[in-house]
C-alpha positions as CSV (number, residue, x, y, z in Angstrom):
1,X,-51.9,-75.2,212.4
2,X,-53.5,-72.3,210.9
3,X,-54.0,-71.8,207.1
4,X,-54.4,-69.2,204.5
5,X,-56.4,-68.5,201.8
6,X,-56.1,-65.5,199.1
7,X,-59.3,-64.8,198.0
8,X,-59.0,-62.3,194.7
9,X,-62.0,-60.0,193.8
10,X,-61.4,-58.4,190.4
11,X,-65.0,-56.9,190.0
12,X,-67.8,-55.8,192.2
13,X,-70.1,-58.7,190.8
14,X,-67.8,-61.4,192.6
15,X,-68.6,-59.9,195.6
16,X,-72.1,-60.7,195.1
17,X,-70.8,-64.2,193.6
18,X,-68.2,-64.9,196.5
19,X,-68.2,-62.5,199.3
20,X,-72.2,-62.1,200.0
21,X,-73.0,-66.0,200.0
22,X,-72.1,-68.9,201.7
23,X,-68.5,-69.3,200.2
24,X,-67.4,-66.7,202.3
25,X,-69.6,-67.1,205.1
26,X,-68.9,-71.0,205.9
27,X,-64.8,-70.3,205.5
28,X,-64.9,-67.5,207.8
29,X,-66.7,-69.5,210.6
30,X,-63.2,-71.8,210.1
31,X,-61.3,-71.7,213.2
32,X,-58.2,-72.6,211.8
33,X,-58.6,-70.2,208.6
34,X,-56.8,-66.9,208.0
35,X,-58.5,-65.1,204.6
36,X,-57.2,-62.3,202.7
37,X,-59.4,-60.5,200.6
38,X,-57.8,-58.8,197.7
39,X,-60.2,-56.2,196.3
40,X,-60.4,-52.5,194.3
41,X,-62.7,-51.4,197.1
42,X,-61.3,-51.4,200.7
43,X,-63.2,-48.7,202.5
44,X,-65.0,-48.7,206.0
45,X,-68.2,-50.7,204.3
46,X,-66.4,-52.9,203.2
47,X,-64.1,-53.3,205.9
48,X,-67.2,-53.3,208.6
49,X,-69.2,-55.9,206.4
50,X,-66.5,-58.6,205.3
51,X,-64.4,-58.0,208.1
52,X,-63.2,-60.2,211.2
53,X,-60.7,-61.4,213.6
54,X,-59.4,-64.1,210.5
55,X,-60.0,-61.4,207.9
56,X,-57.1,-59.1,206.2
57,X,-57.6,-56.7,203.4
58,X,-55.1,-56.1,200.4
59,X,-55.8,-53.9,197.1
60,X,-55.7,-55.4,194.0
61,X,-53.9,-53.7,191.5
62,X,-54.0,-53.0,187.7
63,X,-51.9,-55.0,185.3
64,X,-50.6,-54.4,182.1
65,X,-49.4,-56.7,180.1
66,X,-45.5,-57.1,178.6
67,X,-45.3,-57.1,175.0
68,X,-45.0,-60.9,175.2
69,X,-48.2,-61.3,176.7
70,X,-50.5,-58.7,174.3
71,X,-49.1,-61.4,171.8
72,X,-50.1,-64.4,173.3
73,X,-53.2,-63.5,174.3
74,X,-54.4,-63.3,170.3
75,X,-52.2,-65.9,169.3
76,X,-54.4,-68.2,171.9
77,X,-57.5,-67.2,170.1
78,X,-56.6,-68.1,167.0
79,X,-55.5,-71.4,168.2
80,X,-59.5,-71.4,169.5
81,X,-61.4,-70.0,167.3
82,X,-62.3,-73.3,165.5
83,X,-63.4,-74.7,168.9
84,X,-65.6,-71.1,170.1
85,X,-67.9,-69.2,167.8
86,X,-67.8,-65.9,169.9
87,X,-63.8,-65.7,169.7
88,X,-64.1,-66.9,165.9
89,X,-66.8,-63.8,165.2
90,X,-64.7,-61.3,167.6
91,X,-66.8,-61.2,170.7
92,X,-69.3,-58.2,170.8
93,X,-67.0,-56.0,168.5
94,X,-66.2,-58.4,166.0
95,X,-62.7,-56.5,165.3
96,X,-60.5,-60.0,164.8
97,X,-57.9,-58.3,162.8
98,X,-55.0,-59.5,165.2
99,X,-56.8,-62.6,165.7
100,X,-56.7,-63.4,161.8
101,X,-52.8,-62.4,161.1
102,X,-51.7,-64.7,163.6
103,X,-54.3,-67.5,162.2
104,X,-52.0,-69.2,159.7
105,X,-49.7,-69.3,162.1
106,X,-51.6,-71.3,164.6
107,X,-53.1,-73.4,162.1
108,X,-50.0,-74.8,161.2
109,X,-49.0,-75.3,164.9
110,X,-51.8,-77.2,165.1
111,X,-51.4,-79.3,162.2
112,X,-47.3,-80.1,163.1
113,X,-48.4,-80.7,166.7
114,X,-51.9,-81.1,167.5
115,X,-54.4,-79.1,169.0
116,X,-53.5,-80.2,172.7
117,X,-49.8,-80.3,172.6
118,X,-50.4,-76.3,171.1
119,X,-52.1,-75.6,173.7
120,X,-49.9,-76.8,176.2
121,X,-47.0,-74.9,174.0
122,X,-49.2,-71.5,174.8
123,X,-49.5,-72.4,178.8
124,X,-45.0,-73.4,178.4
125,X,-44.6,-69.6,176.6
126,X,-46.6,-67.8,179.6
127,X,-44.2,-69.8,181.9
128,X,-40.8,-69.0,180.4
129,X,-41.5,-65.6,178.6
130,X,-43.2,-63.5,181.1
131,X,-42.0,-63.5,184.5
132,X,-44.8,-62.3,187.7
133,X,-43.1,-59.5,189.3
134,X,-46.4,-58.2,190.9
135,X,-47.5,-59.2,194.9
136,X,-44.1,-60.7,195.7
137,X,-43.7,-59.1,199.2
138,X,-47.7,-59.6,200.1
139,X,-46.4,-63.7,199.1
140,X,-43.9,-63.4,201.5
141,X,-45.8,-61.5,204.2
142,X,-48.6,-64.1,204.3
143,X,-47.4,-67.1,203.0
144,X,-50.9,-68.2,201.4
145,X,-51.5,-72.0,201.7
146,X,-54.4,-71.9,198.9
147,X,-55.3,-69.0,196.2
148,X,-58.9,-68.3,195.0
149,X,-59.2,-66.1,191.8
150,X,-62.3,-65.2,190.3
151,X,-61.9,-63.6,186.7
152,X,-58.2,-64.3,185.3
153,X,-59.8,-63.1,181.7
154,X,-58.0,-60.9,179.3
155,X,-55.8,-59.8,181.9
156,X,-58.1,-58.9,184.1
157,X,-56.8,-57.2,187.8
158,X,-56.6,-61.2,189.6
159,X,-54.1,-62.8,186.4
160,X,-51.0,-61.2,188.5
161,X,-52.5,-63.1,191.6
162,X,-52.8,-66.0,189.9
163,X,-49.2,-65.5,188.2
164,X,-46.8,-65.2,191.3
165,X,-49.0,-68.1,193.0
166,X,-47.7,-70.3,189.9
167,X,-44.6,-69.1,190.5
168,X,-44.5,-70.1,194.2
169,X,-46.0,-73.6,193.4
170,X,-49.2,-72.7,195.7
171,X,-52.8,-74.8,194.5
172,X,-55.3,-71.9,193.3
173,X,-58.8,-72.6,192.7
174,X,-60.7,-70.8,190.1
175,X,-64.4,-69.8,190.3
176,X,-65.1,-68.9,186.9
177,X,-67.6,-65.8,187.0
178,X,-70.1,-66.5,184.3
179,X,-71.6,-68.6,181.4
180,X,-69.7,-67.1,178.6
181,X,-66.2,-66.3,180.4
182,X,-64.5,-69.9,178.8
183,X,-65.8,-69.4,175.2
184,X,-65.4,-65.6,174.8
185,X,-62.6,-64.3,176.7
186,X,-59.7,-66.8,176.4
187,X,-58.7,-68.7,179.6
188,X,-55.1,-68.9,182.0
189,X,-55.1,-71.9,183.8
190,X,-51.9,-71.6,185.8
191,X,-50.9,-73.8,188.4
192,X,-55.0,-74.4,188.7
193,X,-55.5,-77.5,191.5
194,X,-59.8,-77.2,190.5
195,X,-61.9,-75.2,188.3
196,X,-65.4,-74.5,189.4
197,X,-68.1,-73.6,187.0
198,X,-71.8,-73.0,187.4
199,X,-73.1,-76.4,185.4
200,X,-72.2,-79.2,183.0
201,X,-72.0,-76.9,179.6
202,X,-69.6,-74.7,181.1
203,X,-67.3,-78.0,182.2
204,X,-67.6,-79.4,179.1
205,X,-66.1,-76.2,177.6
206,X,-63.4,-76.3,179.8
207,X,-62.6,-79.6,178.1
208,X,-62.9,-79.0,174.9
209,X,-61.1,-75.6,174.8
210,X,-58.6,-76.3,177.4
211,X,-57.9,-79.9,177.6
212,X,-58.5,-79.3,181.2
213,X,-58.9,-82.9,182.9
214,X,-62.3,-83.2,183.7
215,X,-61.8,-84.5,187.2
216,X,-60.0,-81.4,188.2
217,X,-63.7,-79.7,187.7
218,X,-66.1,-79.2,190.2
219,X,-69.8,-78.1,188.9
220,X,-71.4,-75.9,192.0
221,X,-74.5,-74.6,190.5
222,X,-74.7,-70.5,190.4
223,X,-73.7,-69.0,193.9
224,X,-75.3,-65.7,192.7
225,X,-78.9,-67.7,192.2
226,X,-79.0,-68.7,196.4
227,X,-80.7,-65.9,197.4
228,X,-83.6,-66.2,194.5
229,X,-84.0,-70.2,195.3
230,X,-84.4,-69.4,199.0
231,X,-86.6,-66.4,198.5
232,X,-84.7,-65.1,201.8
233,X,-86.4,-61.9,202.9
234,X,-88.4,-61.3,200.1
235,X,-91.6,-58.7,200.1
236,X,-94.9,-59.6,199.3
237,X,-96.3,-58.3,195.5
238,X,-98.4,-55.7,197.4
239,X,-95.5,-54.6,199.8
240,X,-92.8,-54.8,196.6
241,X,-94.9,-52.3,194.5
242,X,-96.2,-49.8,196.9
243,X,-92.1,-49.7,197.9
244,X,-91.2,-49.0,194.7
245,X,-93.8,-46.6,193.5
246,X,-95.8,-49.2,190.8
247,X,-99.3,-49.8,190.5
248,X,-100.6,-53.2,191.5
249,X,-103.6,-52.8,189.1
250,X,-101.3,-52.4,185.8
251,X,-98.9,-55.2,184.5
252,X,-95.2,-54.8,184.9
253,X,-92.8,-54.9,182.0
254,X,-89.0,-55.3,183.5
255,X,-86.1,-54.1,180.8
256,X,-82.8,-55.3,181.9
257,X,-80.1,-53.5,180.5
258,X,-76.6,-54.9,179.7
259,X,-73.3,-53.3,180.4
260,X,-73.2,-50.5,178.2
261,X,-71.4,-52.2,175.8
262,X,-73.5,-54.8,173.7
263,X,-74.1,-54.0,170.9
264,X,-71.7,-50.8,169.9
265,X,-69.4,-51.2,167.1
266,X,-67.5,-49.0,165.3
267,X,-70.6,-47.2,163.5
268,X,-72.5,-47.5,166.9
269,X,-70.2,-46.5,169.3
270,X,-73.2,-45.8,171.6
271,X,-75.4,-49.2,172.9
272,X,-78.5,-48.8,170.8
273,X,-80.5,-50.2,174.1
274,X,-81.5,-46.7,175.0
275,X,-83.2,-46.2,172.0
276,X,-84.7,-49.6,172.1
277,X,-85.8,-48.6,175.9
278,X,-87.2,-45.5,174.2
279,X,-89.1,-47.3,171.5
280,X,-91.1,-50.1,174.3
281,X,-92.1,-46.8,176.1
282,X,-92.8,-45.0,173.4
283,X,-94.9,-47.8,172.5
284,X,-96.5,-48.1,175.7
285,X,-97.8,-44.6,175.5
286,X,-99.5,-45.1,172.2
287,X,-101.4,-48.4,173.6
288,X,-100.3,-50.2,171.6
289,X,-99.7,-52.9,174.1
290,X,-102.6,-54.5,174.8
291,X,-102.9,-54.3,178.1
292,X,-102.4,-51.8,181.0
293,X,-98.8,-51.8,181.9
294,X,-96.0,-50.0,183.6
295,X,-92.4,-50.6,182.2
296,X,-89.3,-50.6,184.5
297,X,-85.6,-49.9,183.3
298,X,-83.3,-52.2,185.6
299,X,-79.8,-50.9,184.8
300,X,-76.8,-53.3,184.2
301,X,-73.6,-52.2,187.2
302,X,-72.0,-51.3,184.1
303,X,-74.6,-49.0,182.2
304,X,-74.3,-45.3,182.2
305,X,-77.7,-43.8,184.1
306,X,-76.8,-40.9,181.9
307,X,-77.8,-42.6,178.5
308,X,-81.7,-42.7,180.3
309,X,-82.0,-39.5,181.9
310,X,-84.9,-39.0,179.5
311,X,-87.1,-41.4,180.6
312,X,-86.8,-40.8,184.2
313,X,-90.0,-38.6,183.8
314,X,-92.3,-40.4,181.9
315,X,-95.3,-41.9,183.0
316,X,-95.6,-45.4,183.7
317,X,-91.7,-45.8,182.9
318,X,-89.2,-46.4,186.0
319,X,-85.6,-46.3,186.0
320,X,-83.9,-48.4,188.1
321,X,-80.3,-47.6,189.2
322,X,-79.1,-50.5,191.2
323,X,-76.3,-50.5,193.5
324,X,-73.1,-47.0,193.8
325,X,-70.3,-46.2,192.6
326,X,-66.9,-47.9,194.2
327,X,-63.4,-48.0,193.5
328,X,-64.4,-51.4,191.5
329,X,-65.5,-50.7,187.6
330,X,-69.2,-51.8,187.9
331,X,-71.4,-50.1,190.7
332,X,-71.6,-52.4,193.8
333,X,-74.7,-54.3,194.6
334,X,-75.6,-54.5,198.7
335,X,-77.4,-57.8,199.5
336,X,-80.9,-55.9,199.3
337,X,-80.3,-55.1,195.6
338,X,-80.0,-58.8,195.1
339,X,-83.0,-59.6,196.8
340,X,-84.6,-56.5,195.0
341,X,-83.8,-57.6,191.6
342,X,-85.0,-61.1,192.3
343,X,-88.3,-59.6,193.5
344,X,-88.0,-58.2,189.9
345,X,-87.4,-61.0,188.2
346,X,-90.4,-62.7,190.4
347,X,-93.3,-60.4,190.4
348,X,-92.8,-59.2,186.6
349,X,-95.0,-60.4,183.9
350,X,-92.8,-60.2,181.1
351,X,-88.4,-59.5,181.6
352,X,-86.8,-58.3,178.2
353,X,-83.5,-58.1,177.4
354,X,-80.6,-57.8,174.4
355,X,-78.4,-61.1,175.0
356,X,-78.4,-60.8,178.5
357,X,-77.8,-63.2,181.2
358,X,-80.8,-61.9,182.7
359,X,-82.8,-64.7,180.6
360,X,-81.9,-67.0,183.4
361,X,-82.4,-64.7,186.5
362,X,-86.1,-64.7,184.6
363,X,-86.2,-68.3,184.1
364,X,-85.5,-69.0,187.6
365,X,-88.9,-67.0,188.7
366,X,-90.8,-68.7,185.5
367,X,-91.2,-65.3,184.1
368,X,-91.9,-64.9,179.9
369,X,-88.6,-63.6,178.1
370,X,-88.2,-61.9,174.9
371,X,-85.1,-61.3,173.6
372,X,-84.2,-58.6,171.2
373,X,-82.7,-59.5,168.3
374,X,-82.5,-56.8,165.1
375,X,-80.6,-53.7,164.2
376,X,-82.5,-51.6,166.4
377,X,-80.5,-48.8,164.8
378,X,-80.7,-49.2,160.7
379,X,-79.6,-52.2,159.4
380,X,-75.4,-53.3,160.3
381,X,-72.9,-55.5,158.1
382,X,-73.7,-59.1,159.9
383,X,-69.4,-59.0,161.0
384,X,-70.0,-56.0,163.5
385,X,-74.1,-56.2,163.7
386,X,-75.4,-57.2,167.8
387,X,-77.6,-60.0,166.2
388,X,-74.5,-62.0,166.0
389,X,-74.7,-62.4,169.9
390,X,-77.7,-65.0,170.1
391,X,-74.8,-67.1,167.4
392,X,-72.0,-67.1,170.8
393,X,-71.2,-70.2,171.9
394,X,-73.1,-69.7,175.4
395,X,-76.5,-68.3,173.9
396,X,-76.4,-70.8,170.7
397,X,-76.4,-73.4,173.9
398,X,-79.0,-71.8,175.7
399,X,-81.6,-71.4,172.4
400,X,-81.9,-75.5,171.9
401,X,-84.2,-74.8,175.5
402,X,-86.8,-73.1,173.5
403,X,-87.3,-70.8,176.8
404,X,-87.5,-67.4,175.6
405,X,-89.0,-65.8,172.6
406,X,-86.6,-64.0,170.1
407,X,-88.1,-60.8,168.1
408,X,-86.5,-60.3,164.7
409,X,-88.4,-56.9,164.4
410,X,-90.0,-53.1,165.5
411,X,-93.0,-55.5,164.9
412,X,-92.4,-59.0,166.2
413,X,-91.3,-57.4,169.4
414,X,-95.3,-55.9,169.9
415,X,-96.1,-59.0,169.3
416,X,-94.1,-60.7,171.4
417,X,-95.0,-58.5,173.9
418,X,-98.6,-59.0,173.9
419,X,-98.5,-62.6,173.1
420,X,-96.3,-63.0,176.8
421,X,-98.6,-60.6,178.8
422,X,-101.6,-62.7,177.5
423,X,-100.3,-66.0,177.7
424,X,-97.8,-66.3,180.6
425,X,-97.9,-70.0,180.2
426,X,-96.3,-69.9,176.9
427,X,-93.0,-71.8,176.6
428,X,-93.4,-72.4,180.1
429,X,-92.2,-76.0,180.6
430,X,-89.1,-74.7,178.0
431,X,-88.2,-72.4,180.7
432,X,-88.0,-75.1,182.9
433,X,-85.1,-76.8,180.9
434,X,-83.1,-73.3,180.6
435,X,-83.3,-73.7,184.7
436,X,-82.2,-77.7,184.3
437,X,-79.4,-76.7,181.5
438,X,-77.9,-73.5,183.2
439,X,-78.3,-74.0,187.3
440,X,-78.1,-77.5,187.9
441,X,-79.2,-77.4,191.6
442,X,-82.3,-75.4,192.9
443,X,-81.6,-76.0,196.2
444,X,-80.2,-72.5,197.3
445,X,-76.9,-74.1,198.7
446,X,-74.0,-73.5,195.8
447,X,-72.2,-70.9,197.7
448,X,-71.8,-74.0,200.5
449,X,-71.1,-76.3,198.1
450,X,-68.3,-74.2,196.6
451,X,-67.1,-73.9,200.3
452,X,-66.7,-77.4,201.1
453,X,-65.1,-77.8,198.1
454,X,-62.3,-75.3,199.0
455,X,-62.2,-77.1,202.6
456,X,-61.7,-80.0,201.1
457,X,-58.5,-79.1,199.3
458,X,-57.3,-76.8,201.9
459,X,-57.5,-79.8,204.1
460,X,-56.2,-82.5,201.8
């Protein structure tokens, strides 16, 4: 008897995480497996690259959210804000005026009942006061045996998904996207038969800011980090830097960007990246790095190439626009931009970054890491300043590795620049525990691992 699975893409970046890896791959070679792929982006590419006999395409639609549920959604935080820094401080834009009216409120709930019966209240109110409407007759006309979401944050495009599968009583699995999803965005786990995260932080979050029974959890390792563990199809240095324009003879500096949106507030509405961009190759040209180098600007699928039109012309700076625009709300990656930025990560002597997740993709590869960490724009009040990132729950975690140097300064950054291009061995073995802490397994096979998980309850 055939079976069906709903598979829910709510950004471009879980079709790296899902789609492009093993998950995918191993269900589709199922003979008994039907797979619908609910995504933003449903054109002939994609059609022609995910396609198959077992494979159907839906769109995945835009939600907004009843009165009841722009309600609940705050009132959740402040039941977790003493359990998660980053919700407590507001996230990047540390506005938590909602969040704090409904704070005495949920403190009392949680002294008359408890922390985990409130949380179960929250999960009961969902249930009874907002009812799925969304998806009904794509239910109906498939009849899914199993649904796989991939975001369900802050009402992100897969929560209605998720929704009407509670409501029909059908196991859904959720792959949870990233490191700091649980501890920054707020968490709906409806009708959830397993939750897989990337490594034993991110489970024990799930726990402790959840309740969520730790033997529902599986722990896969980072499907996104198979292709940088296998090296698959990866260029040579020489072959990597003629392709791409650098010069062999000169060290390479690799700025990762983030999304556009770390670090604005509301006297920044801008990302002051760009100018920090502009400052490392600004100081490039004076010499006052040490050595000879060559600085590349990797842009986040979410950064605007706009705000660094005005380096693409100067010399020794590159400007790296991965990926095109889609229908999806980040630029989508193709496999060779994966295996592109991990030739980045690998063949870079130094990888800086502002809070960024790229201080793993760097770890992997052994490659220094500095981490910005001032107001790179005149000093900010602490509540809405981009320092308080490296206090979030998932970075505070990530900085008892020692693996990464943090620059408090125009002039600590220098320095830590020229200290990392002349000692590459520095905090070298620390690196090695962000790797140990954050992927778990090195062995290139989490996107299997997620998939014989899913057989396994599609099968049970």
């Amino acid at each position: 008897m055939r079976k069906k699975i709903f598979i829910a893409i709510a950004f471009g970046t879980s079709v790296r995480d899902v789609l492009r890896n093993d998950t995918f791959k191993v269900l589709k070679e199922q003979e008994n497996l039907d797979l619908v792929l609910f995504l933003q982006d449903t054109g002939e590419e994609i059609v022609e690259e995910f396609g198959g006999d077992n494979v159907s395409f839906e769109t995945i639609l835009p939600y907004q959210p009843t009165l009841v549920e722009r309600f609940l959604l705050p009132f959740h935080k402040a039941i977790l804000r003493k359990k998660s820094k980053t919700i407590d401080m507001g996230s990047m834009d540390g506005n938590t005026k909602t969040m704090d009216n409904l704070t005495p409120l949920a403190n009392f709930l949680k002294f008359l009942l408890g922390y985990r019966n409130v949380n179960k209240l929250i999960f009961w109110m969902y249930r009874v006061f907002t009812k799925p409407k969304m998806y009904e007759d794509i239910f109906e006309k498939y009849k899914p045996d199993l649904v796989i979401v991939t975001r369900v944050l802050s009402y992100s495009k897969d929560y209605s998904i998720m929704r009407m599968a509670a409501k029909k009583k059908i196991p859904t699995i959720s792959l949870v996207s990233s490191w700091d999803n649980l501890t920054s965005k707020g968490f709906f786990p409806f009708s959830l038969k397993s939750l897989v995260v990337w490594n034993n932080v991110m489970k024990q979050e799930a726990v402790d800011l959840f309740d969520f029974p730790k033997e529902k959890i599986f722990v896969s390792g980072i499907p996104r980090y198979d292709v940088f563990f296998r090296e698959e199809n990866f260029d040579s240095k020489q072959d990597f830097f003629e392709k791409n324009g650098l010069d062999i003879s000169k060290k390479l500096i690799v700025y990762a960007t983030g999304s556009g949106t770390i670090g604005r507030s509301i006297i920044d509405p801008i990302s002051p990246e760009r100018d920090i961009v502009k400052f490392i190759a600004d100081t490039i040209k004076e010499n006052n790095i040490n050595d000879s180098v060559q600085l590349v600007v990797r842009l986040h699928p979410q950064a605007k190439p706009e705000h660094y039109q005005e380096l693409i012309n100067r010399k020794d700076v590159f400007v790296h626009i991965p990926g095109k625009s889609s229908q999806f709300q980040d630029r989508l990656f193709s496999k060779n931009d994966d295996v592109e930025f991990g030739e980045y990560m690998k063949y870079a002597d130094l990888v800086i970054n502002f809070g960024s997740t790229v201080t793993l993709d760097a770890a992997v590869f052994n490659t220094p890491i500095v981490c910005v960490n001032f107001d790179f724009l005149g000093e900010r009040p602490y509540k809405i300043s981009p320092r308080r990132i490296y206090e979030f729950d998932h970075y505070a975690k990530l900085k008892t590795t020692g693996g990464f140097d943090i620059s408090e300064s125009r002039e600590e950054l220098i320095n830590d620049i020229n200290n990392a291009l002349k000692n590459p061995q520095h905090l070298e073995e620390n690196r090695r525990k962000i790797v140990d802490q954050q992927c778990v397994f090195t062995d290139g096979k989490s996107g299997q691992r997620i998939a014989e998980h899913i057989l396994k309850i599609i099968n049970s």
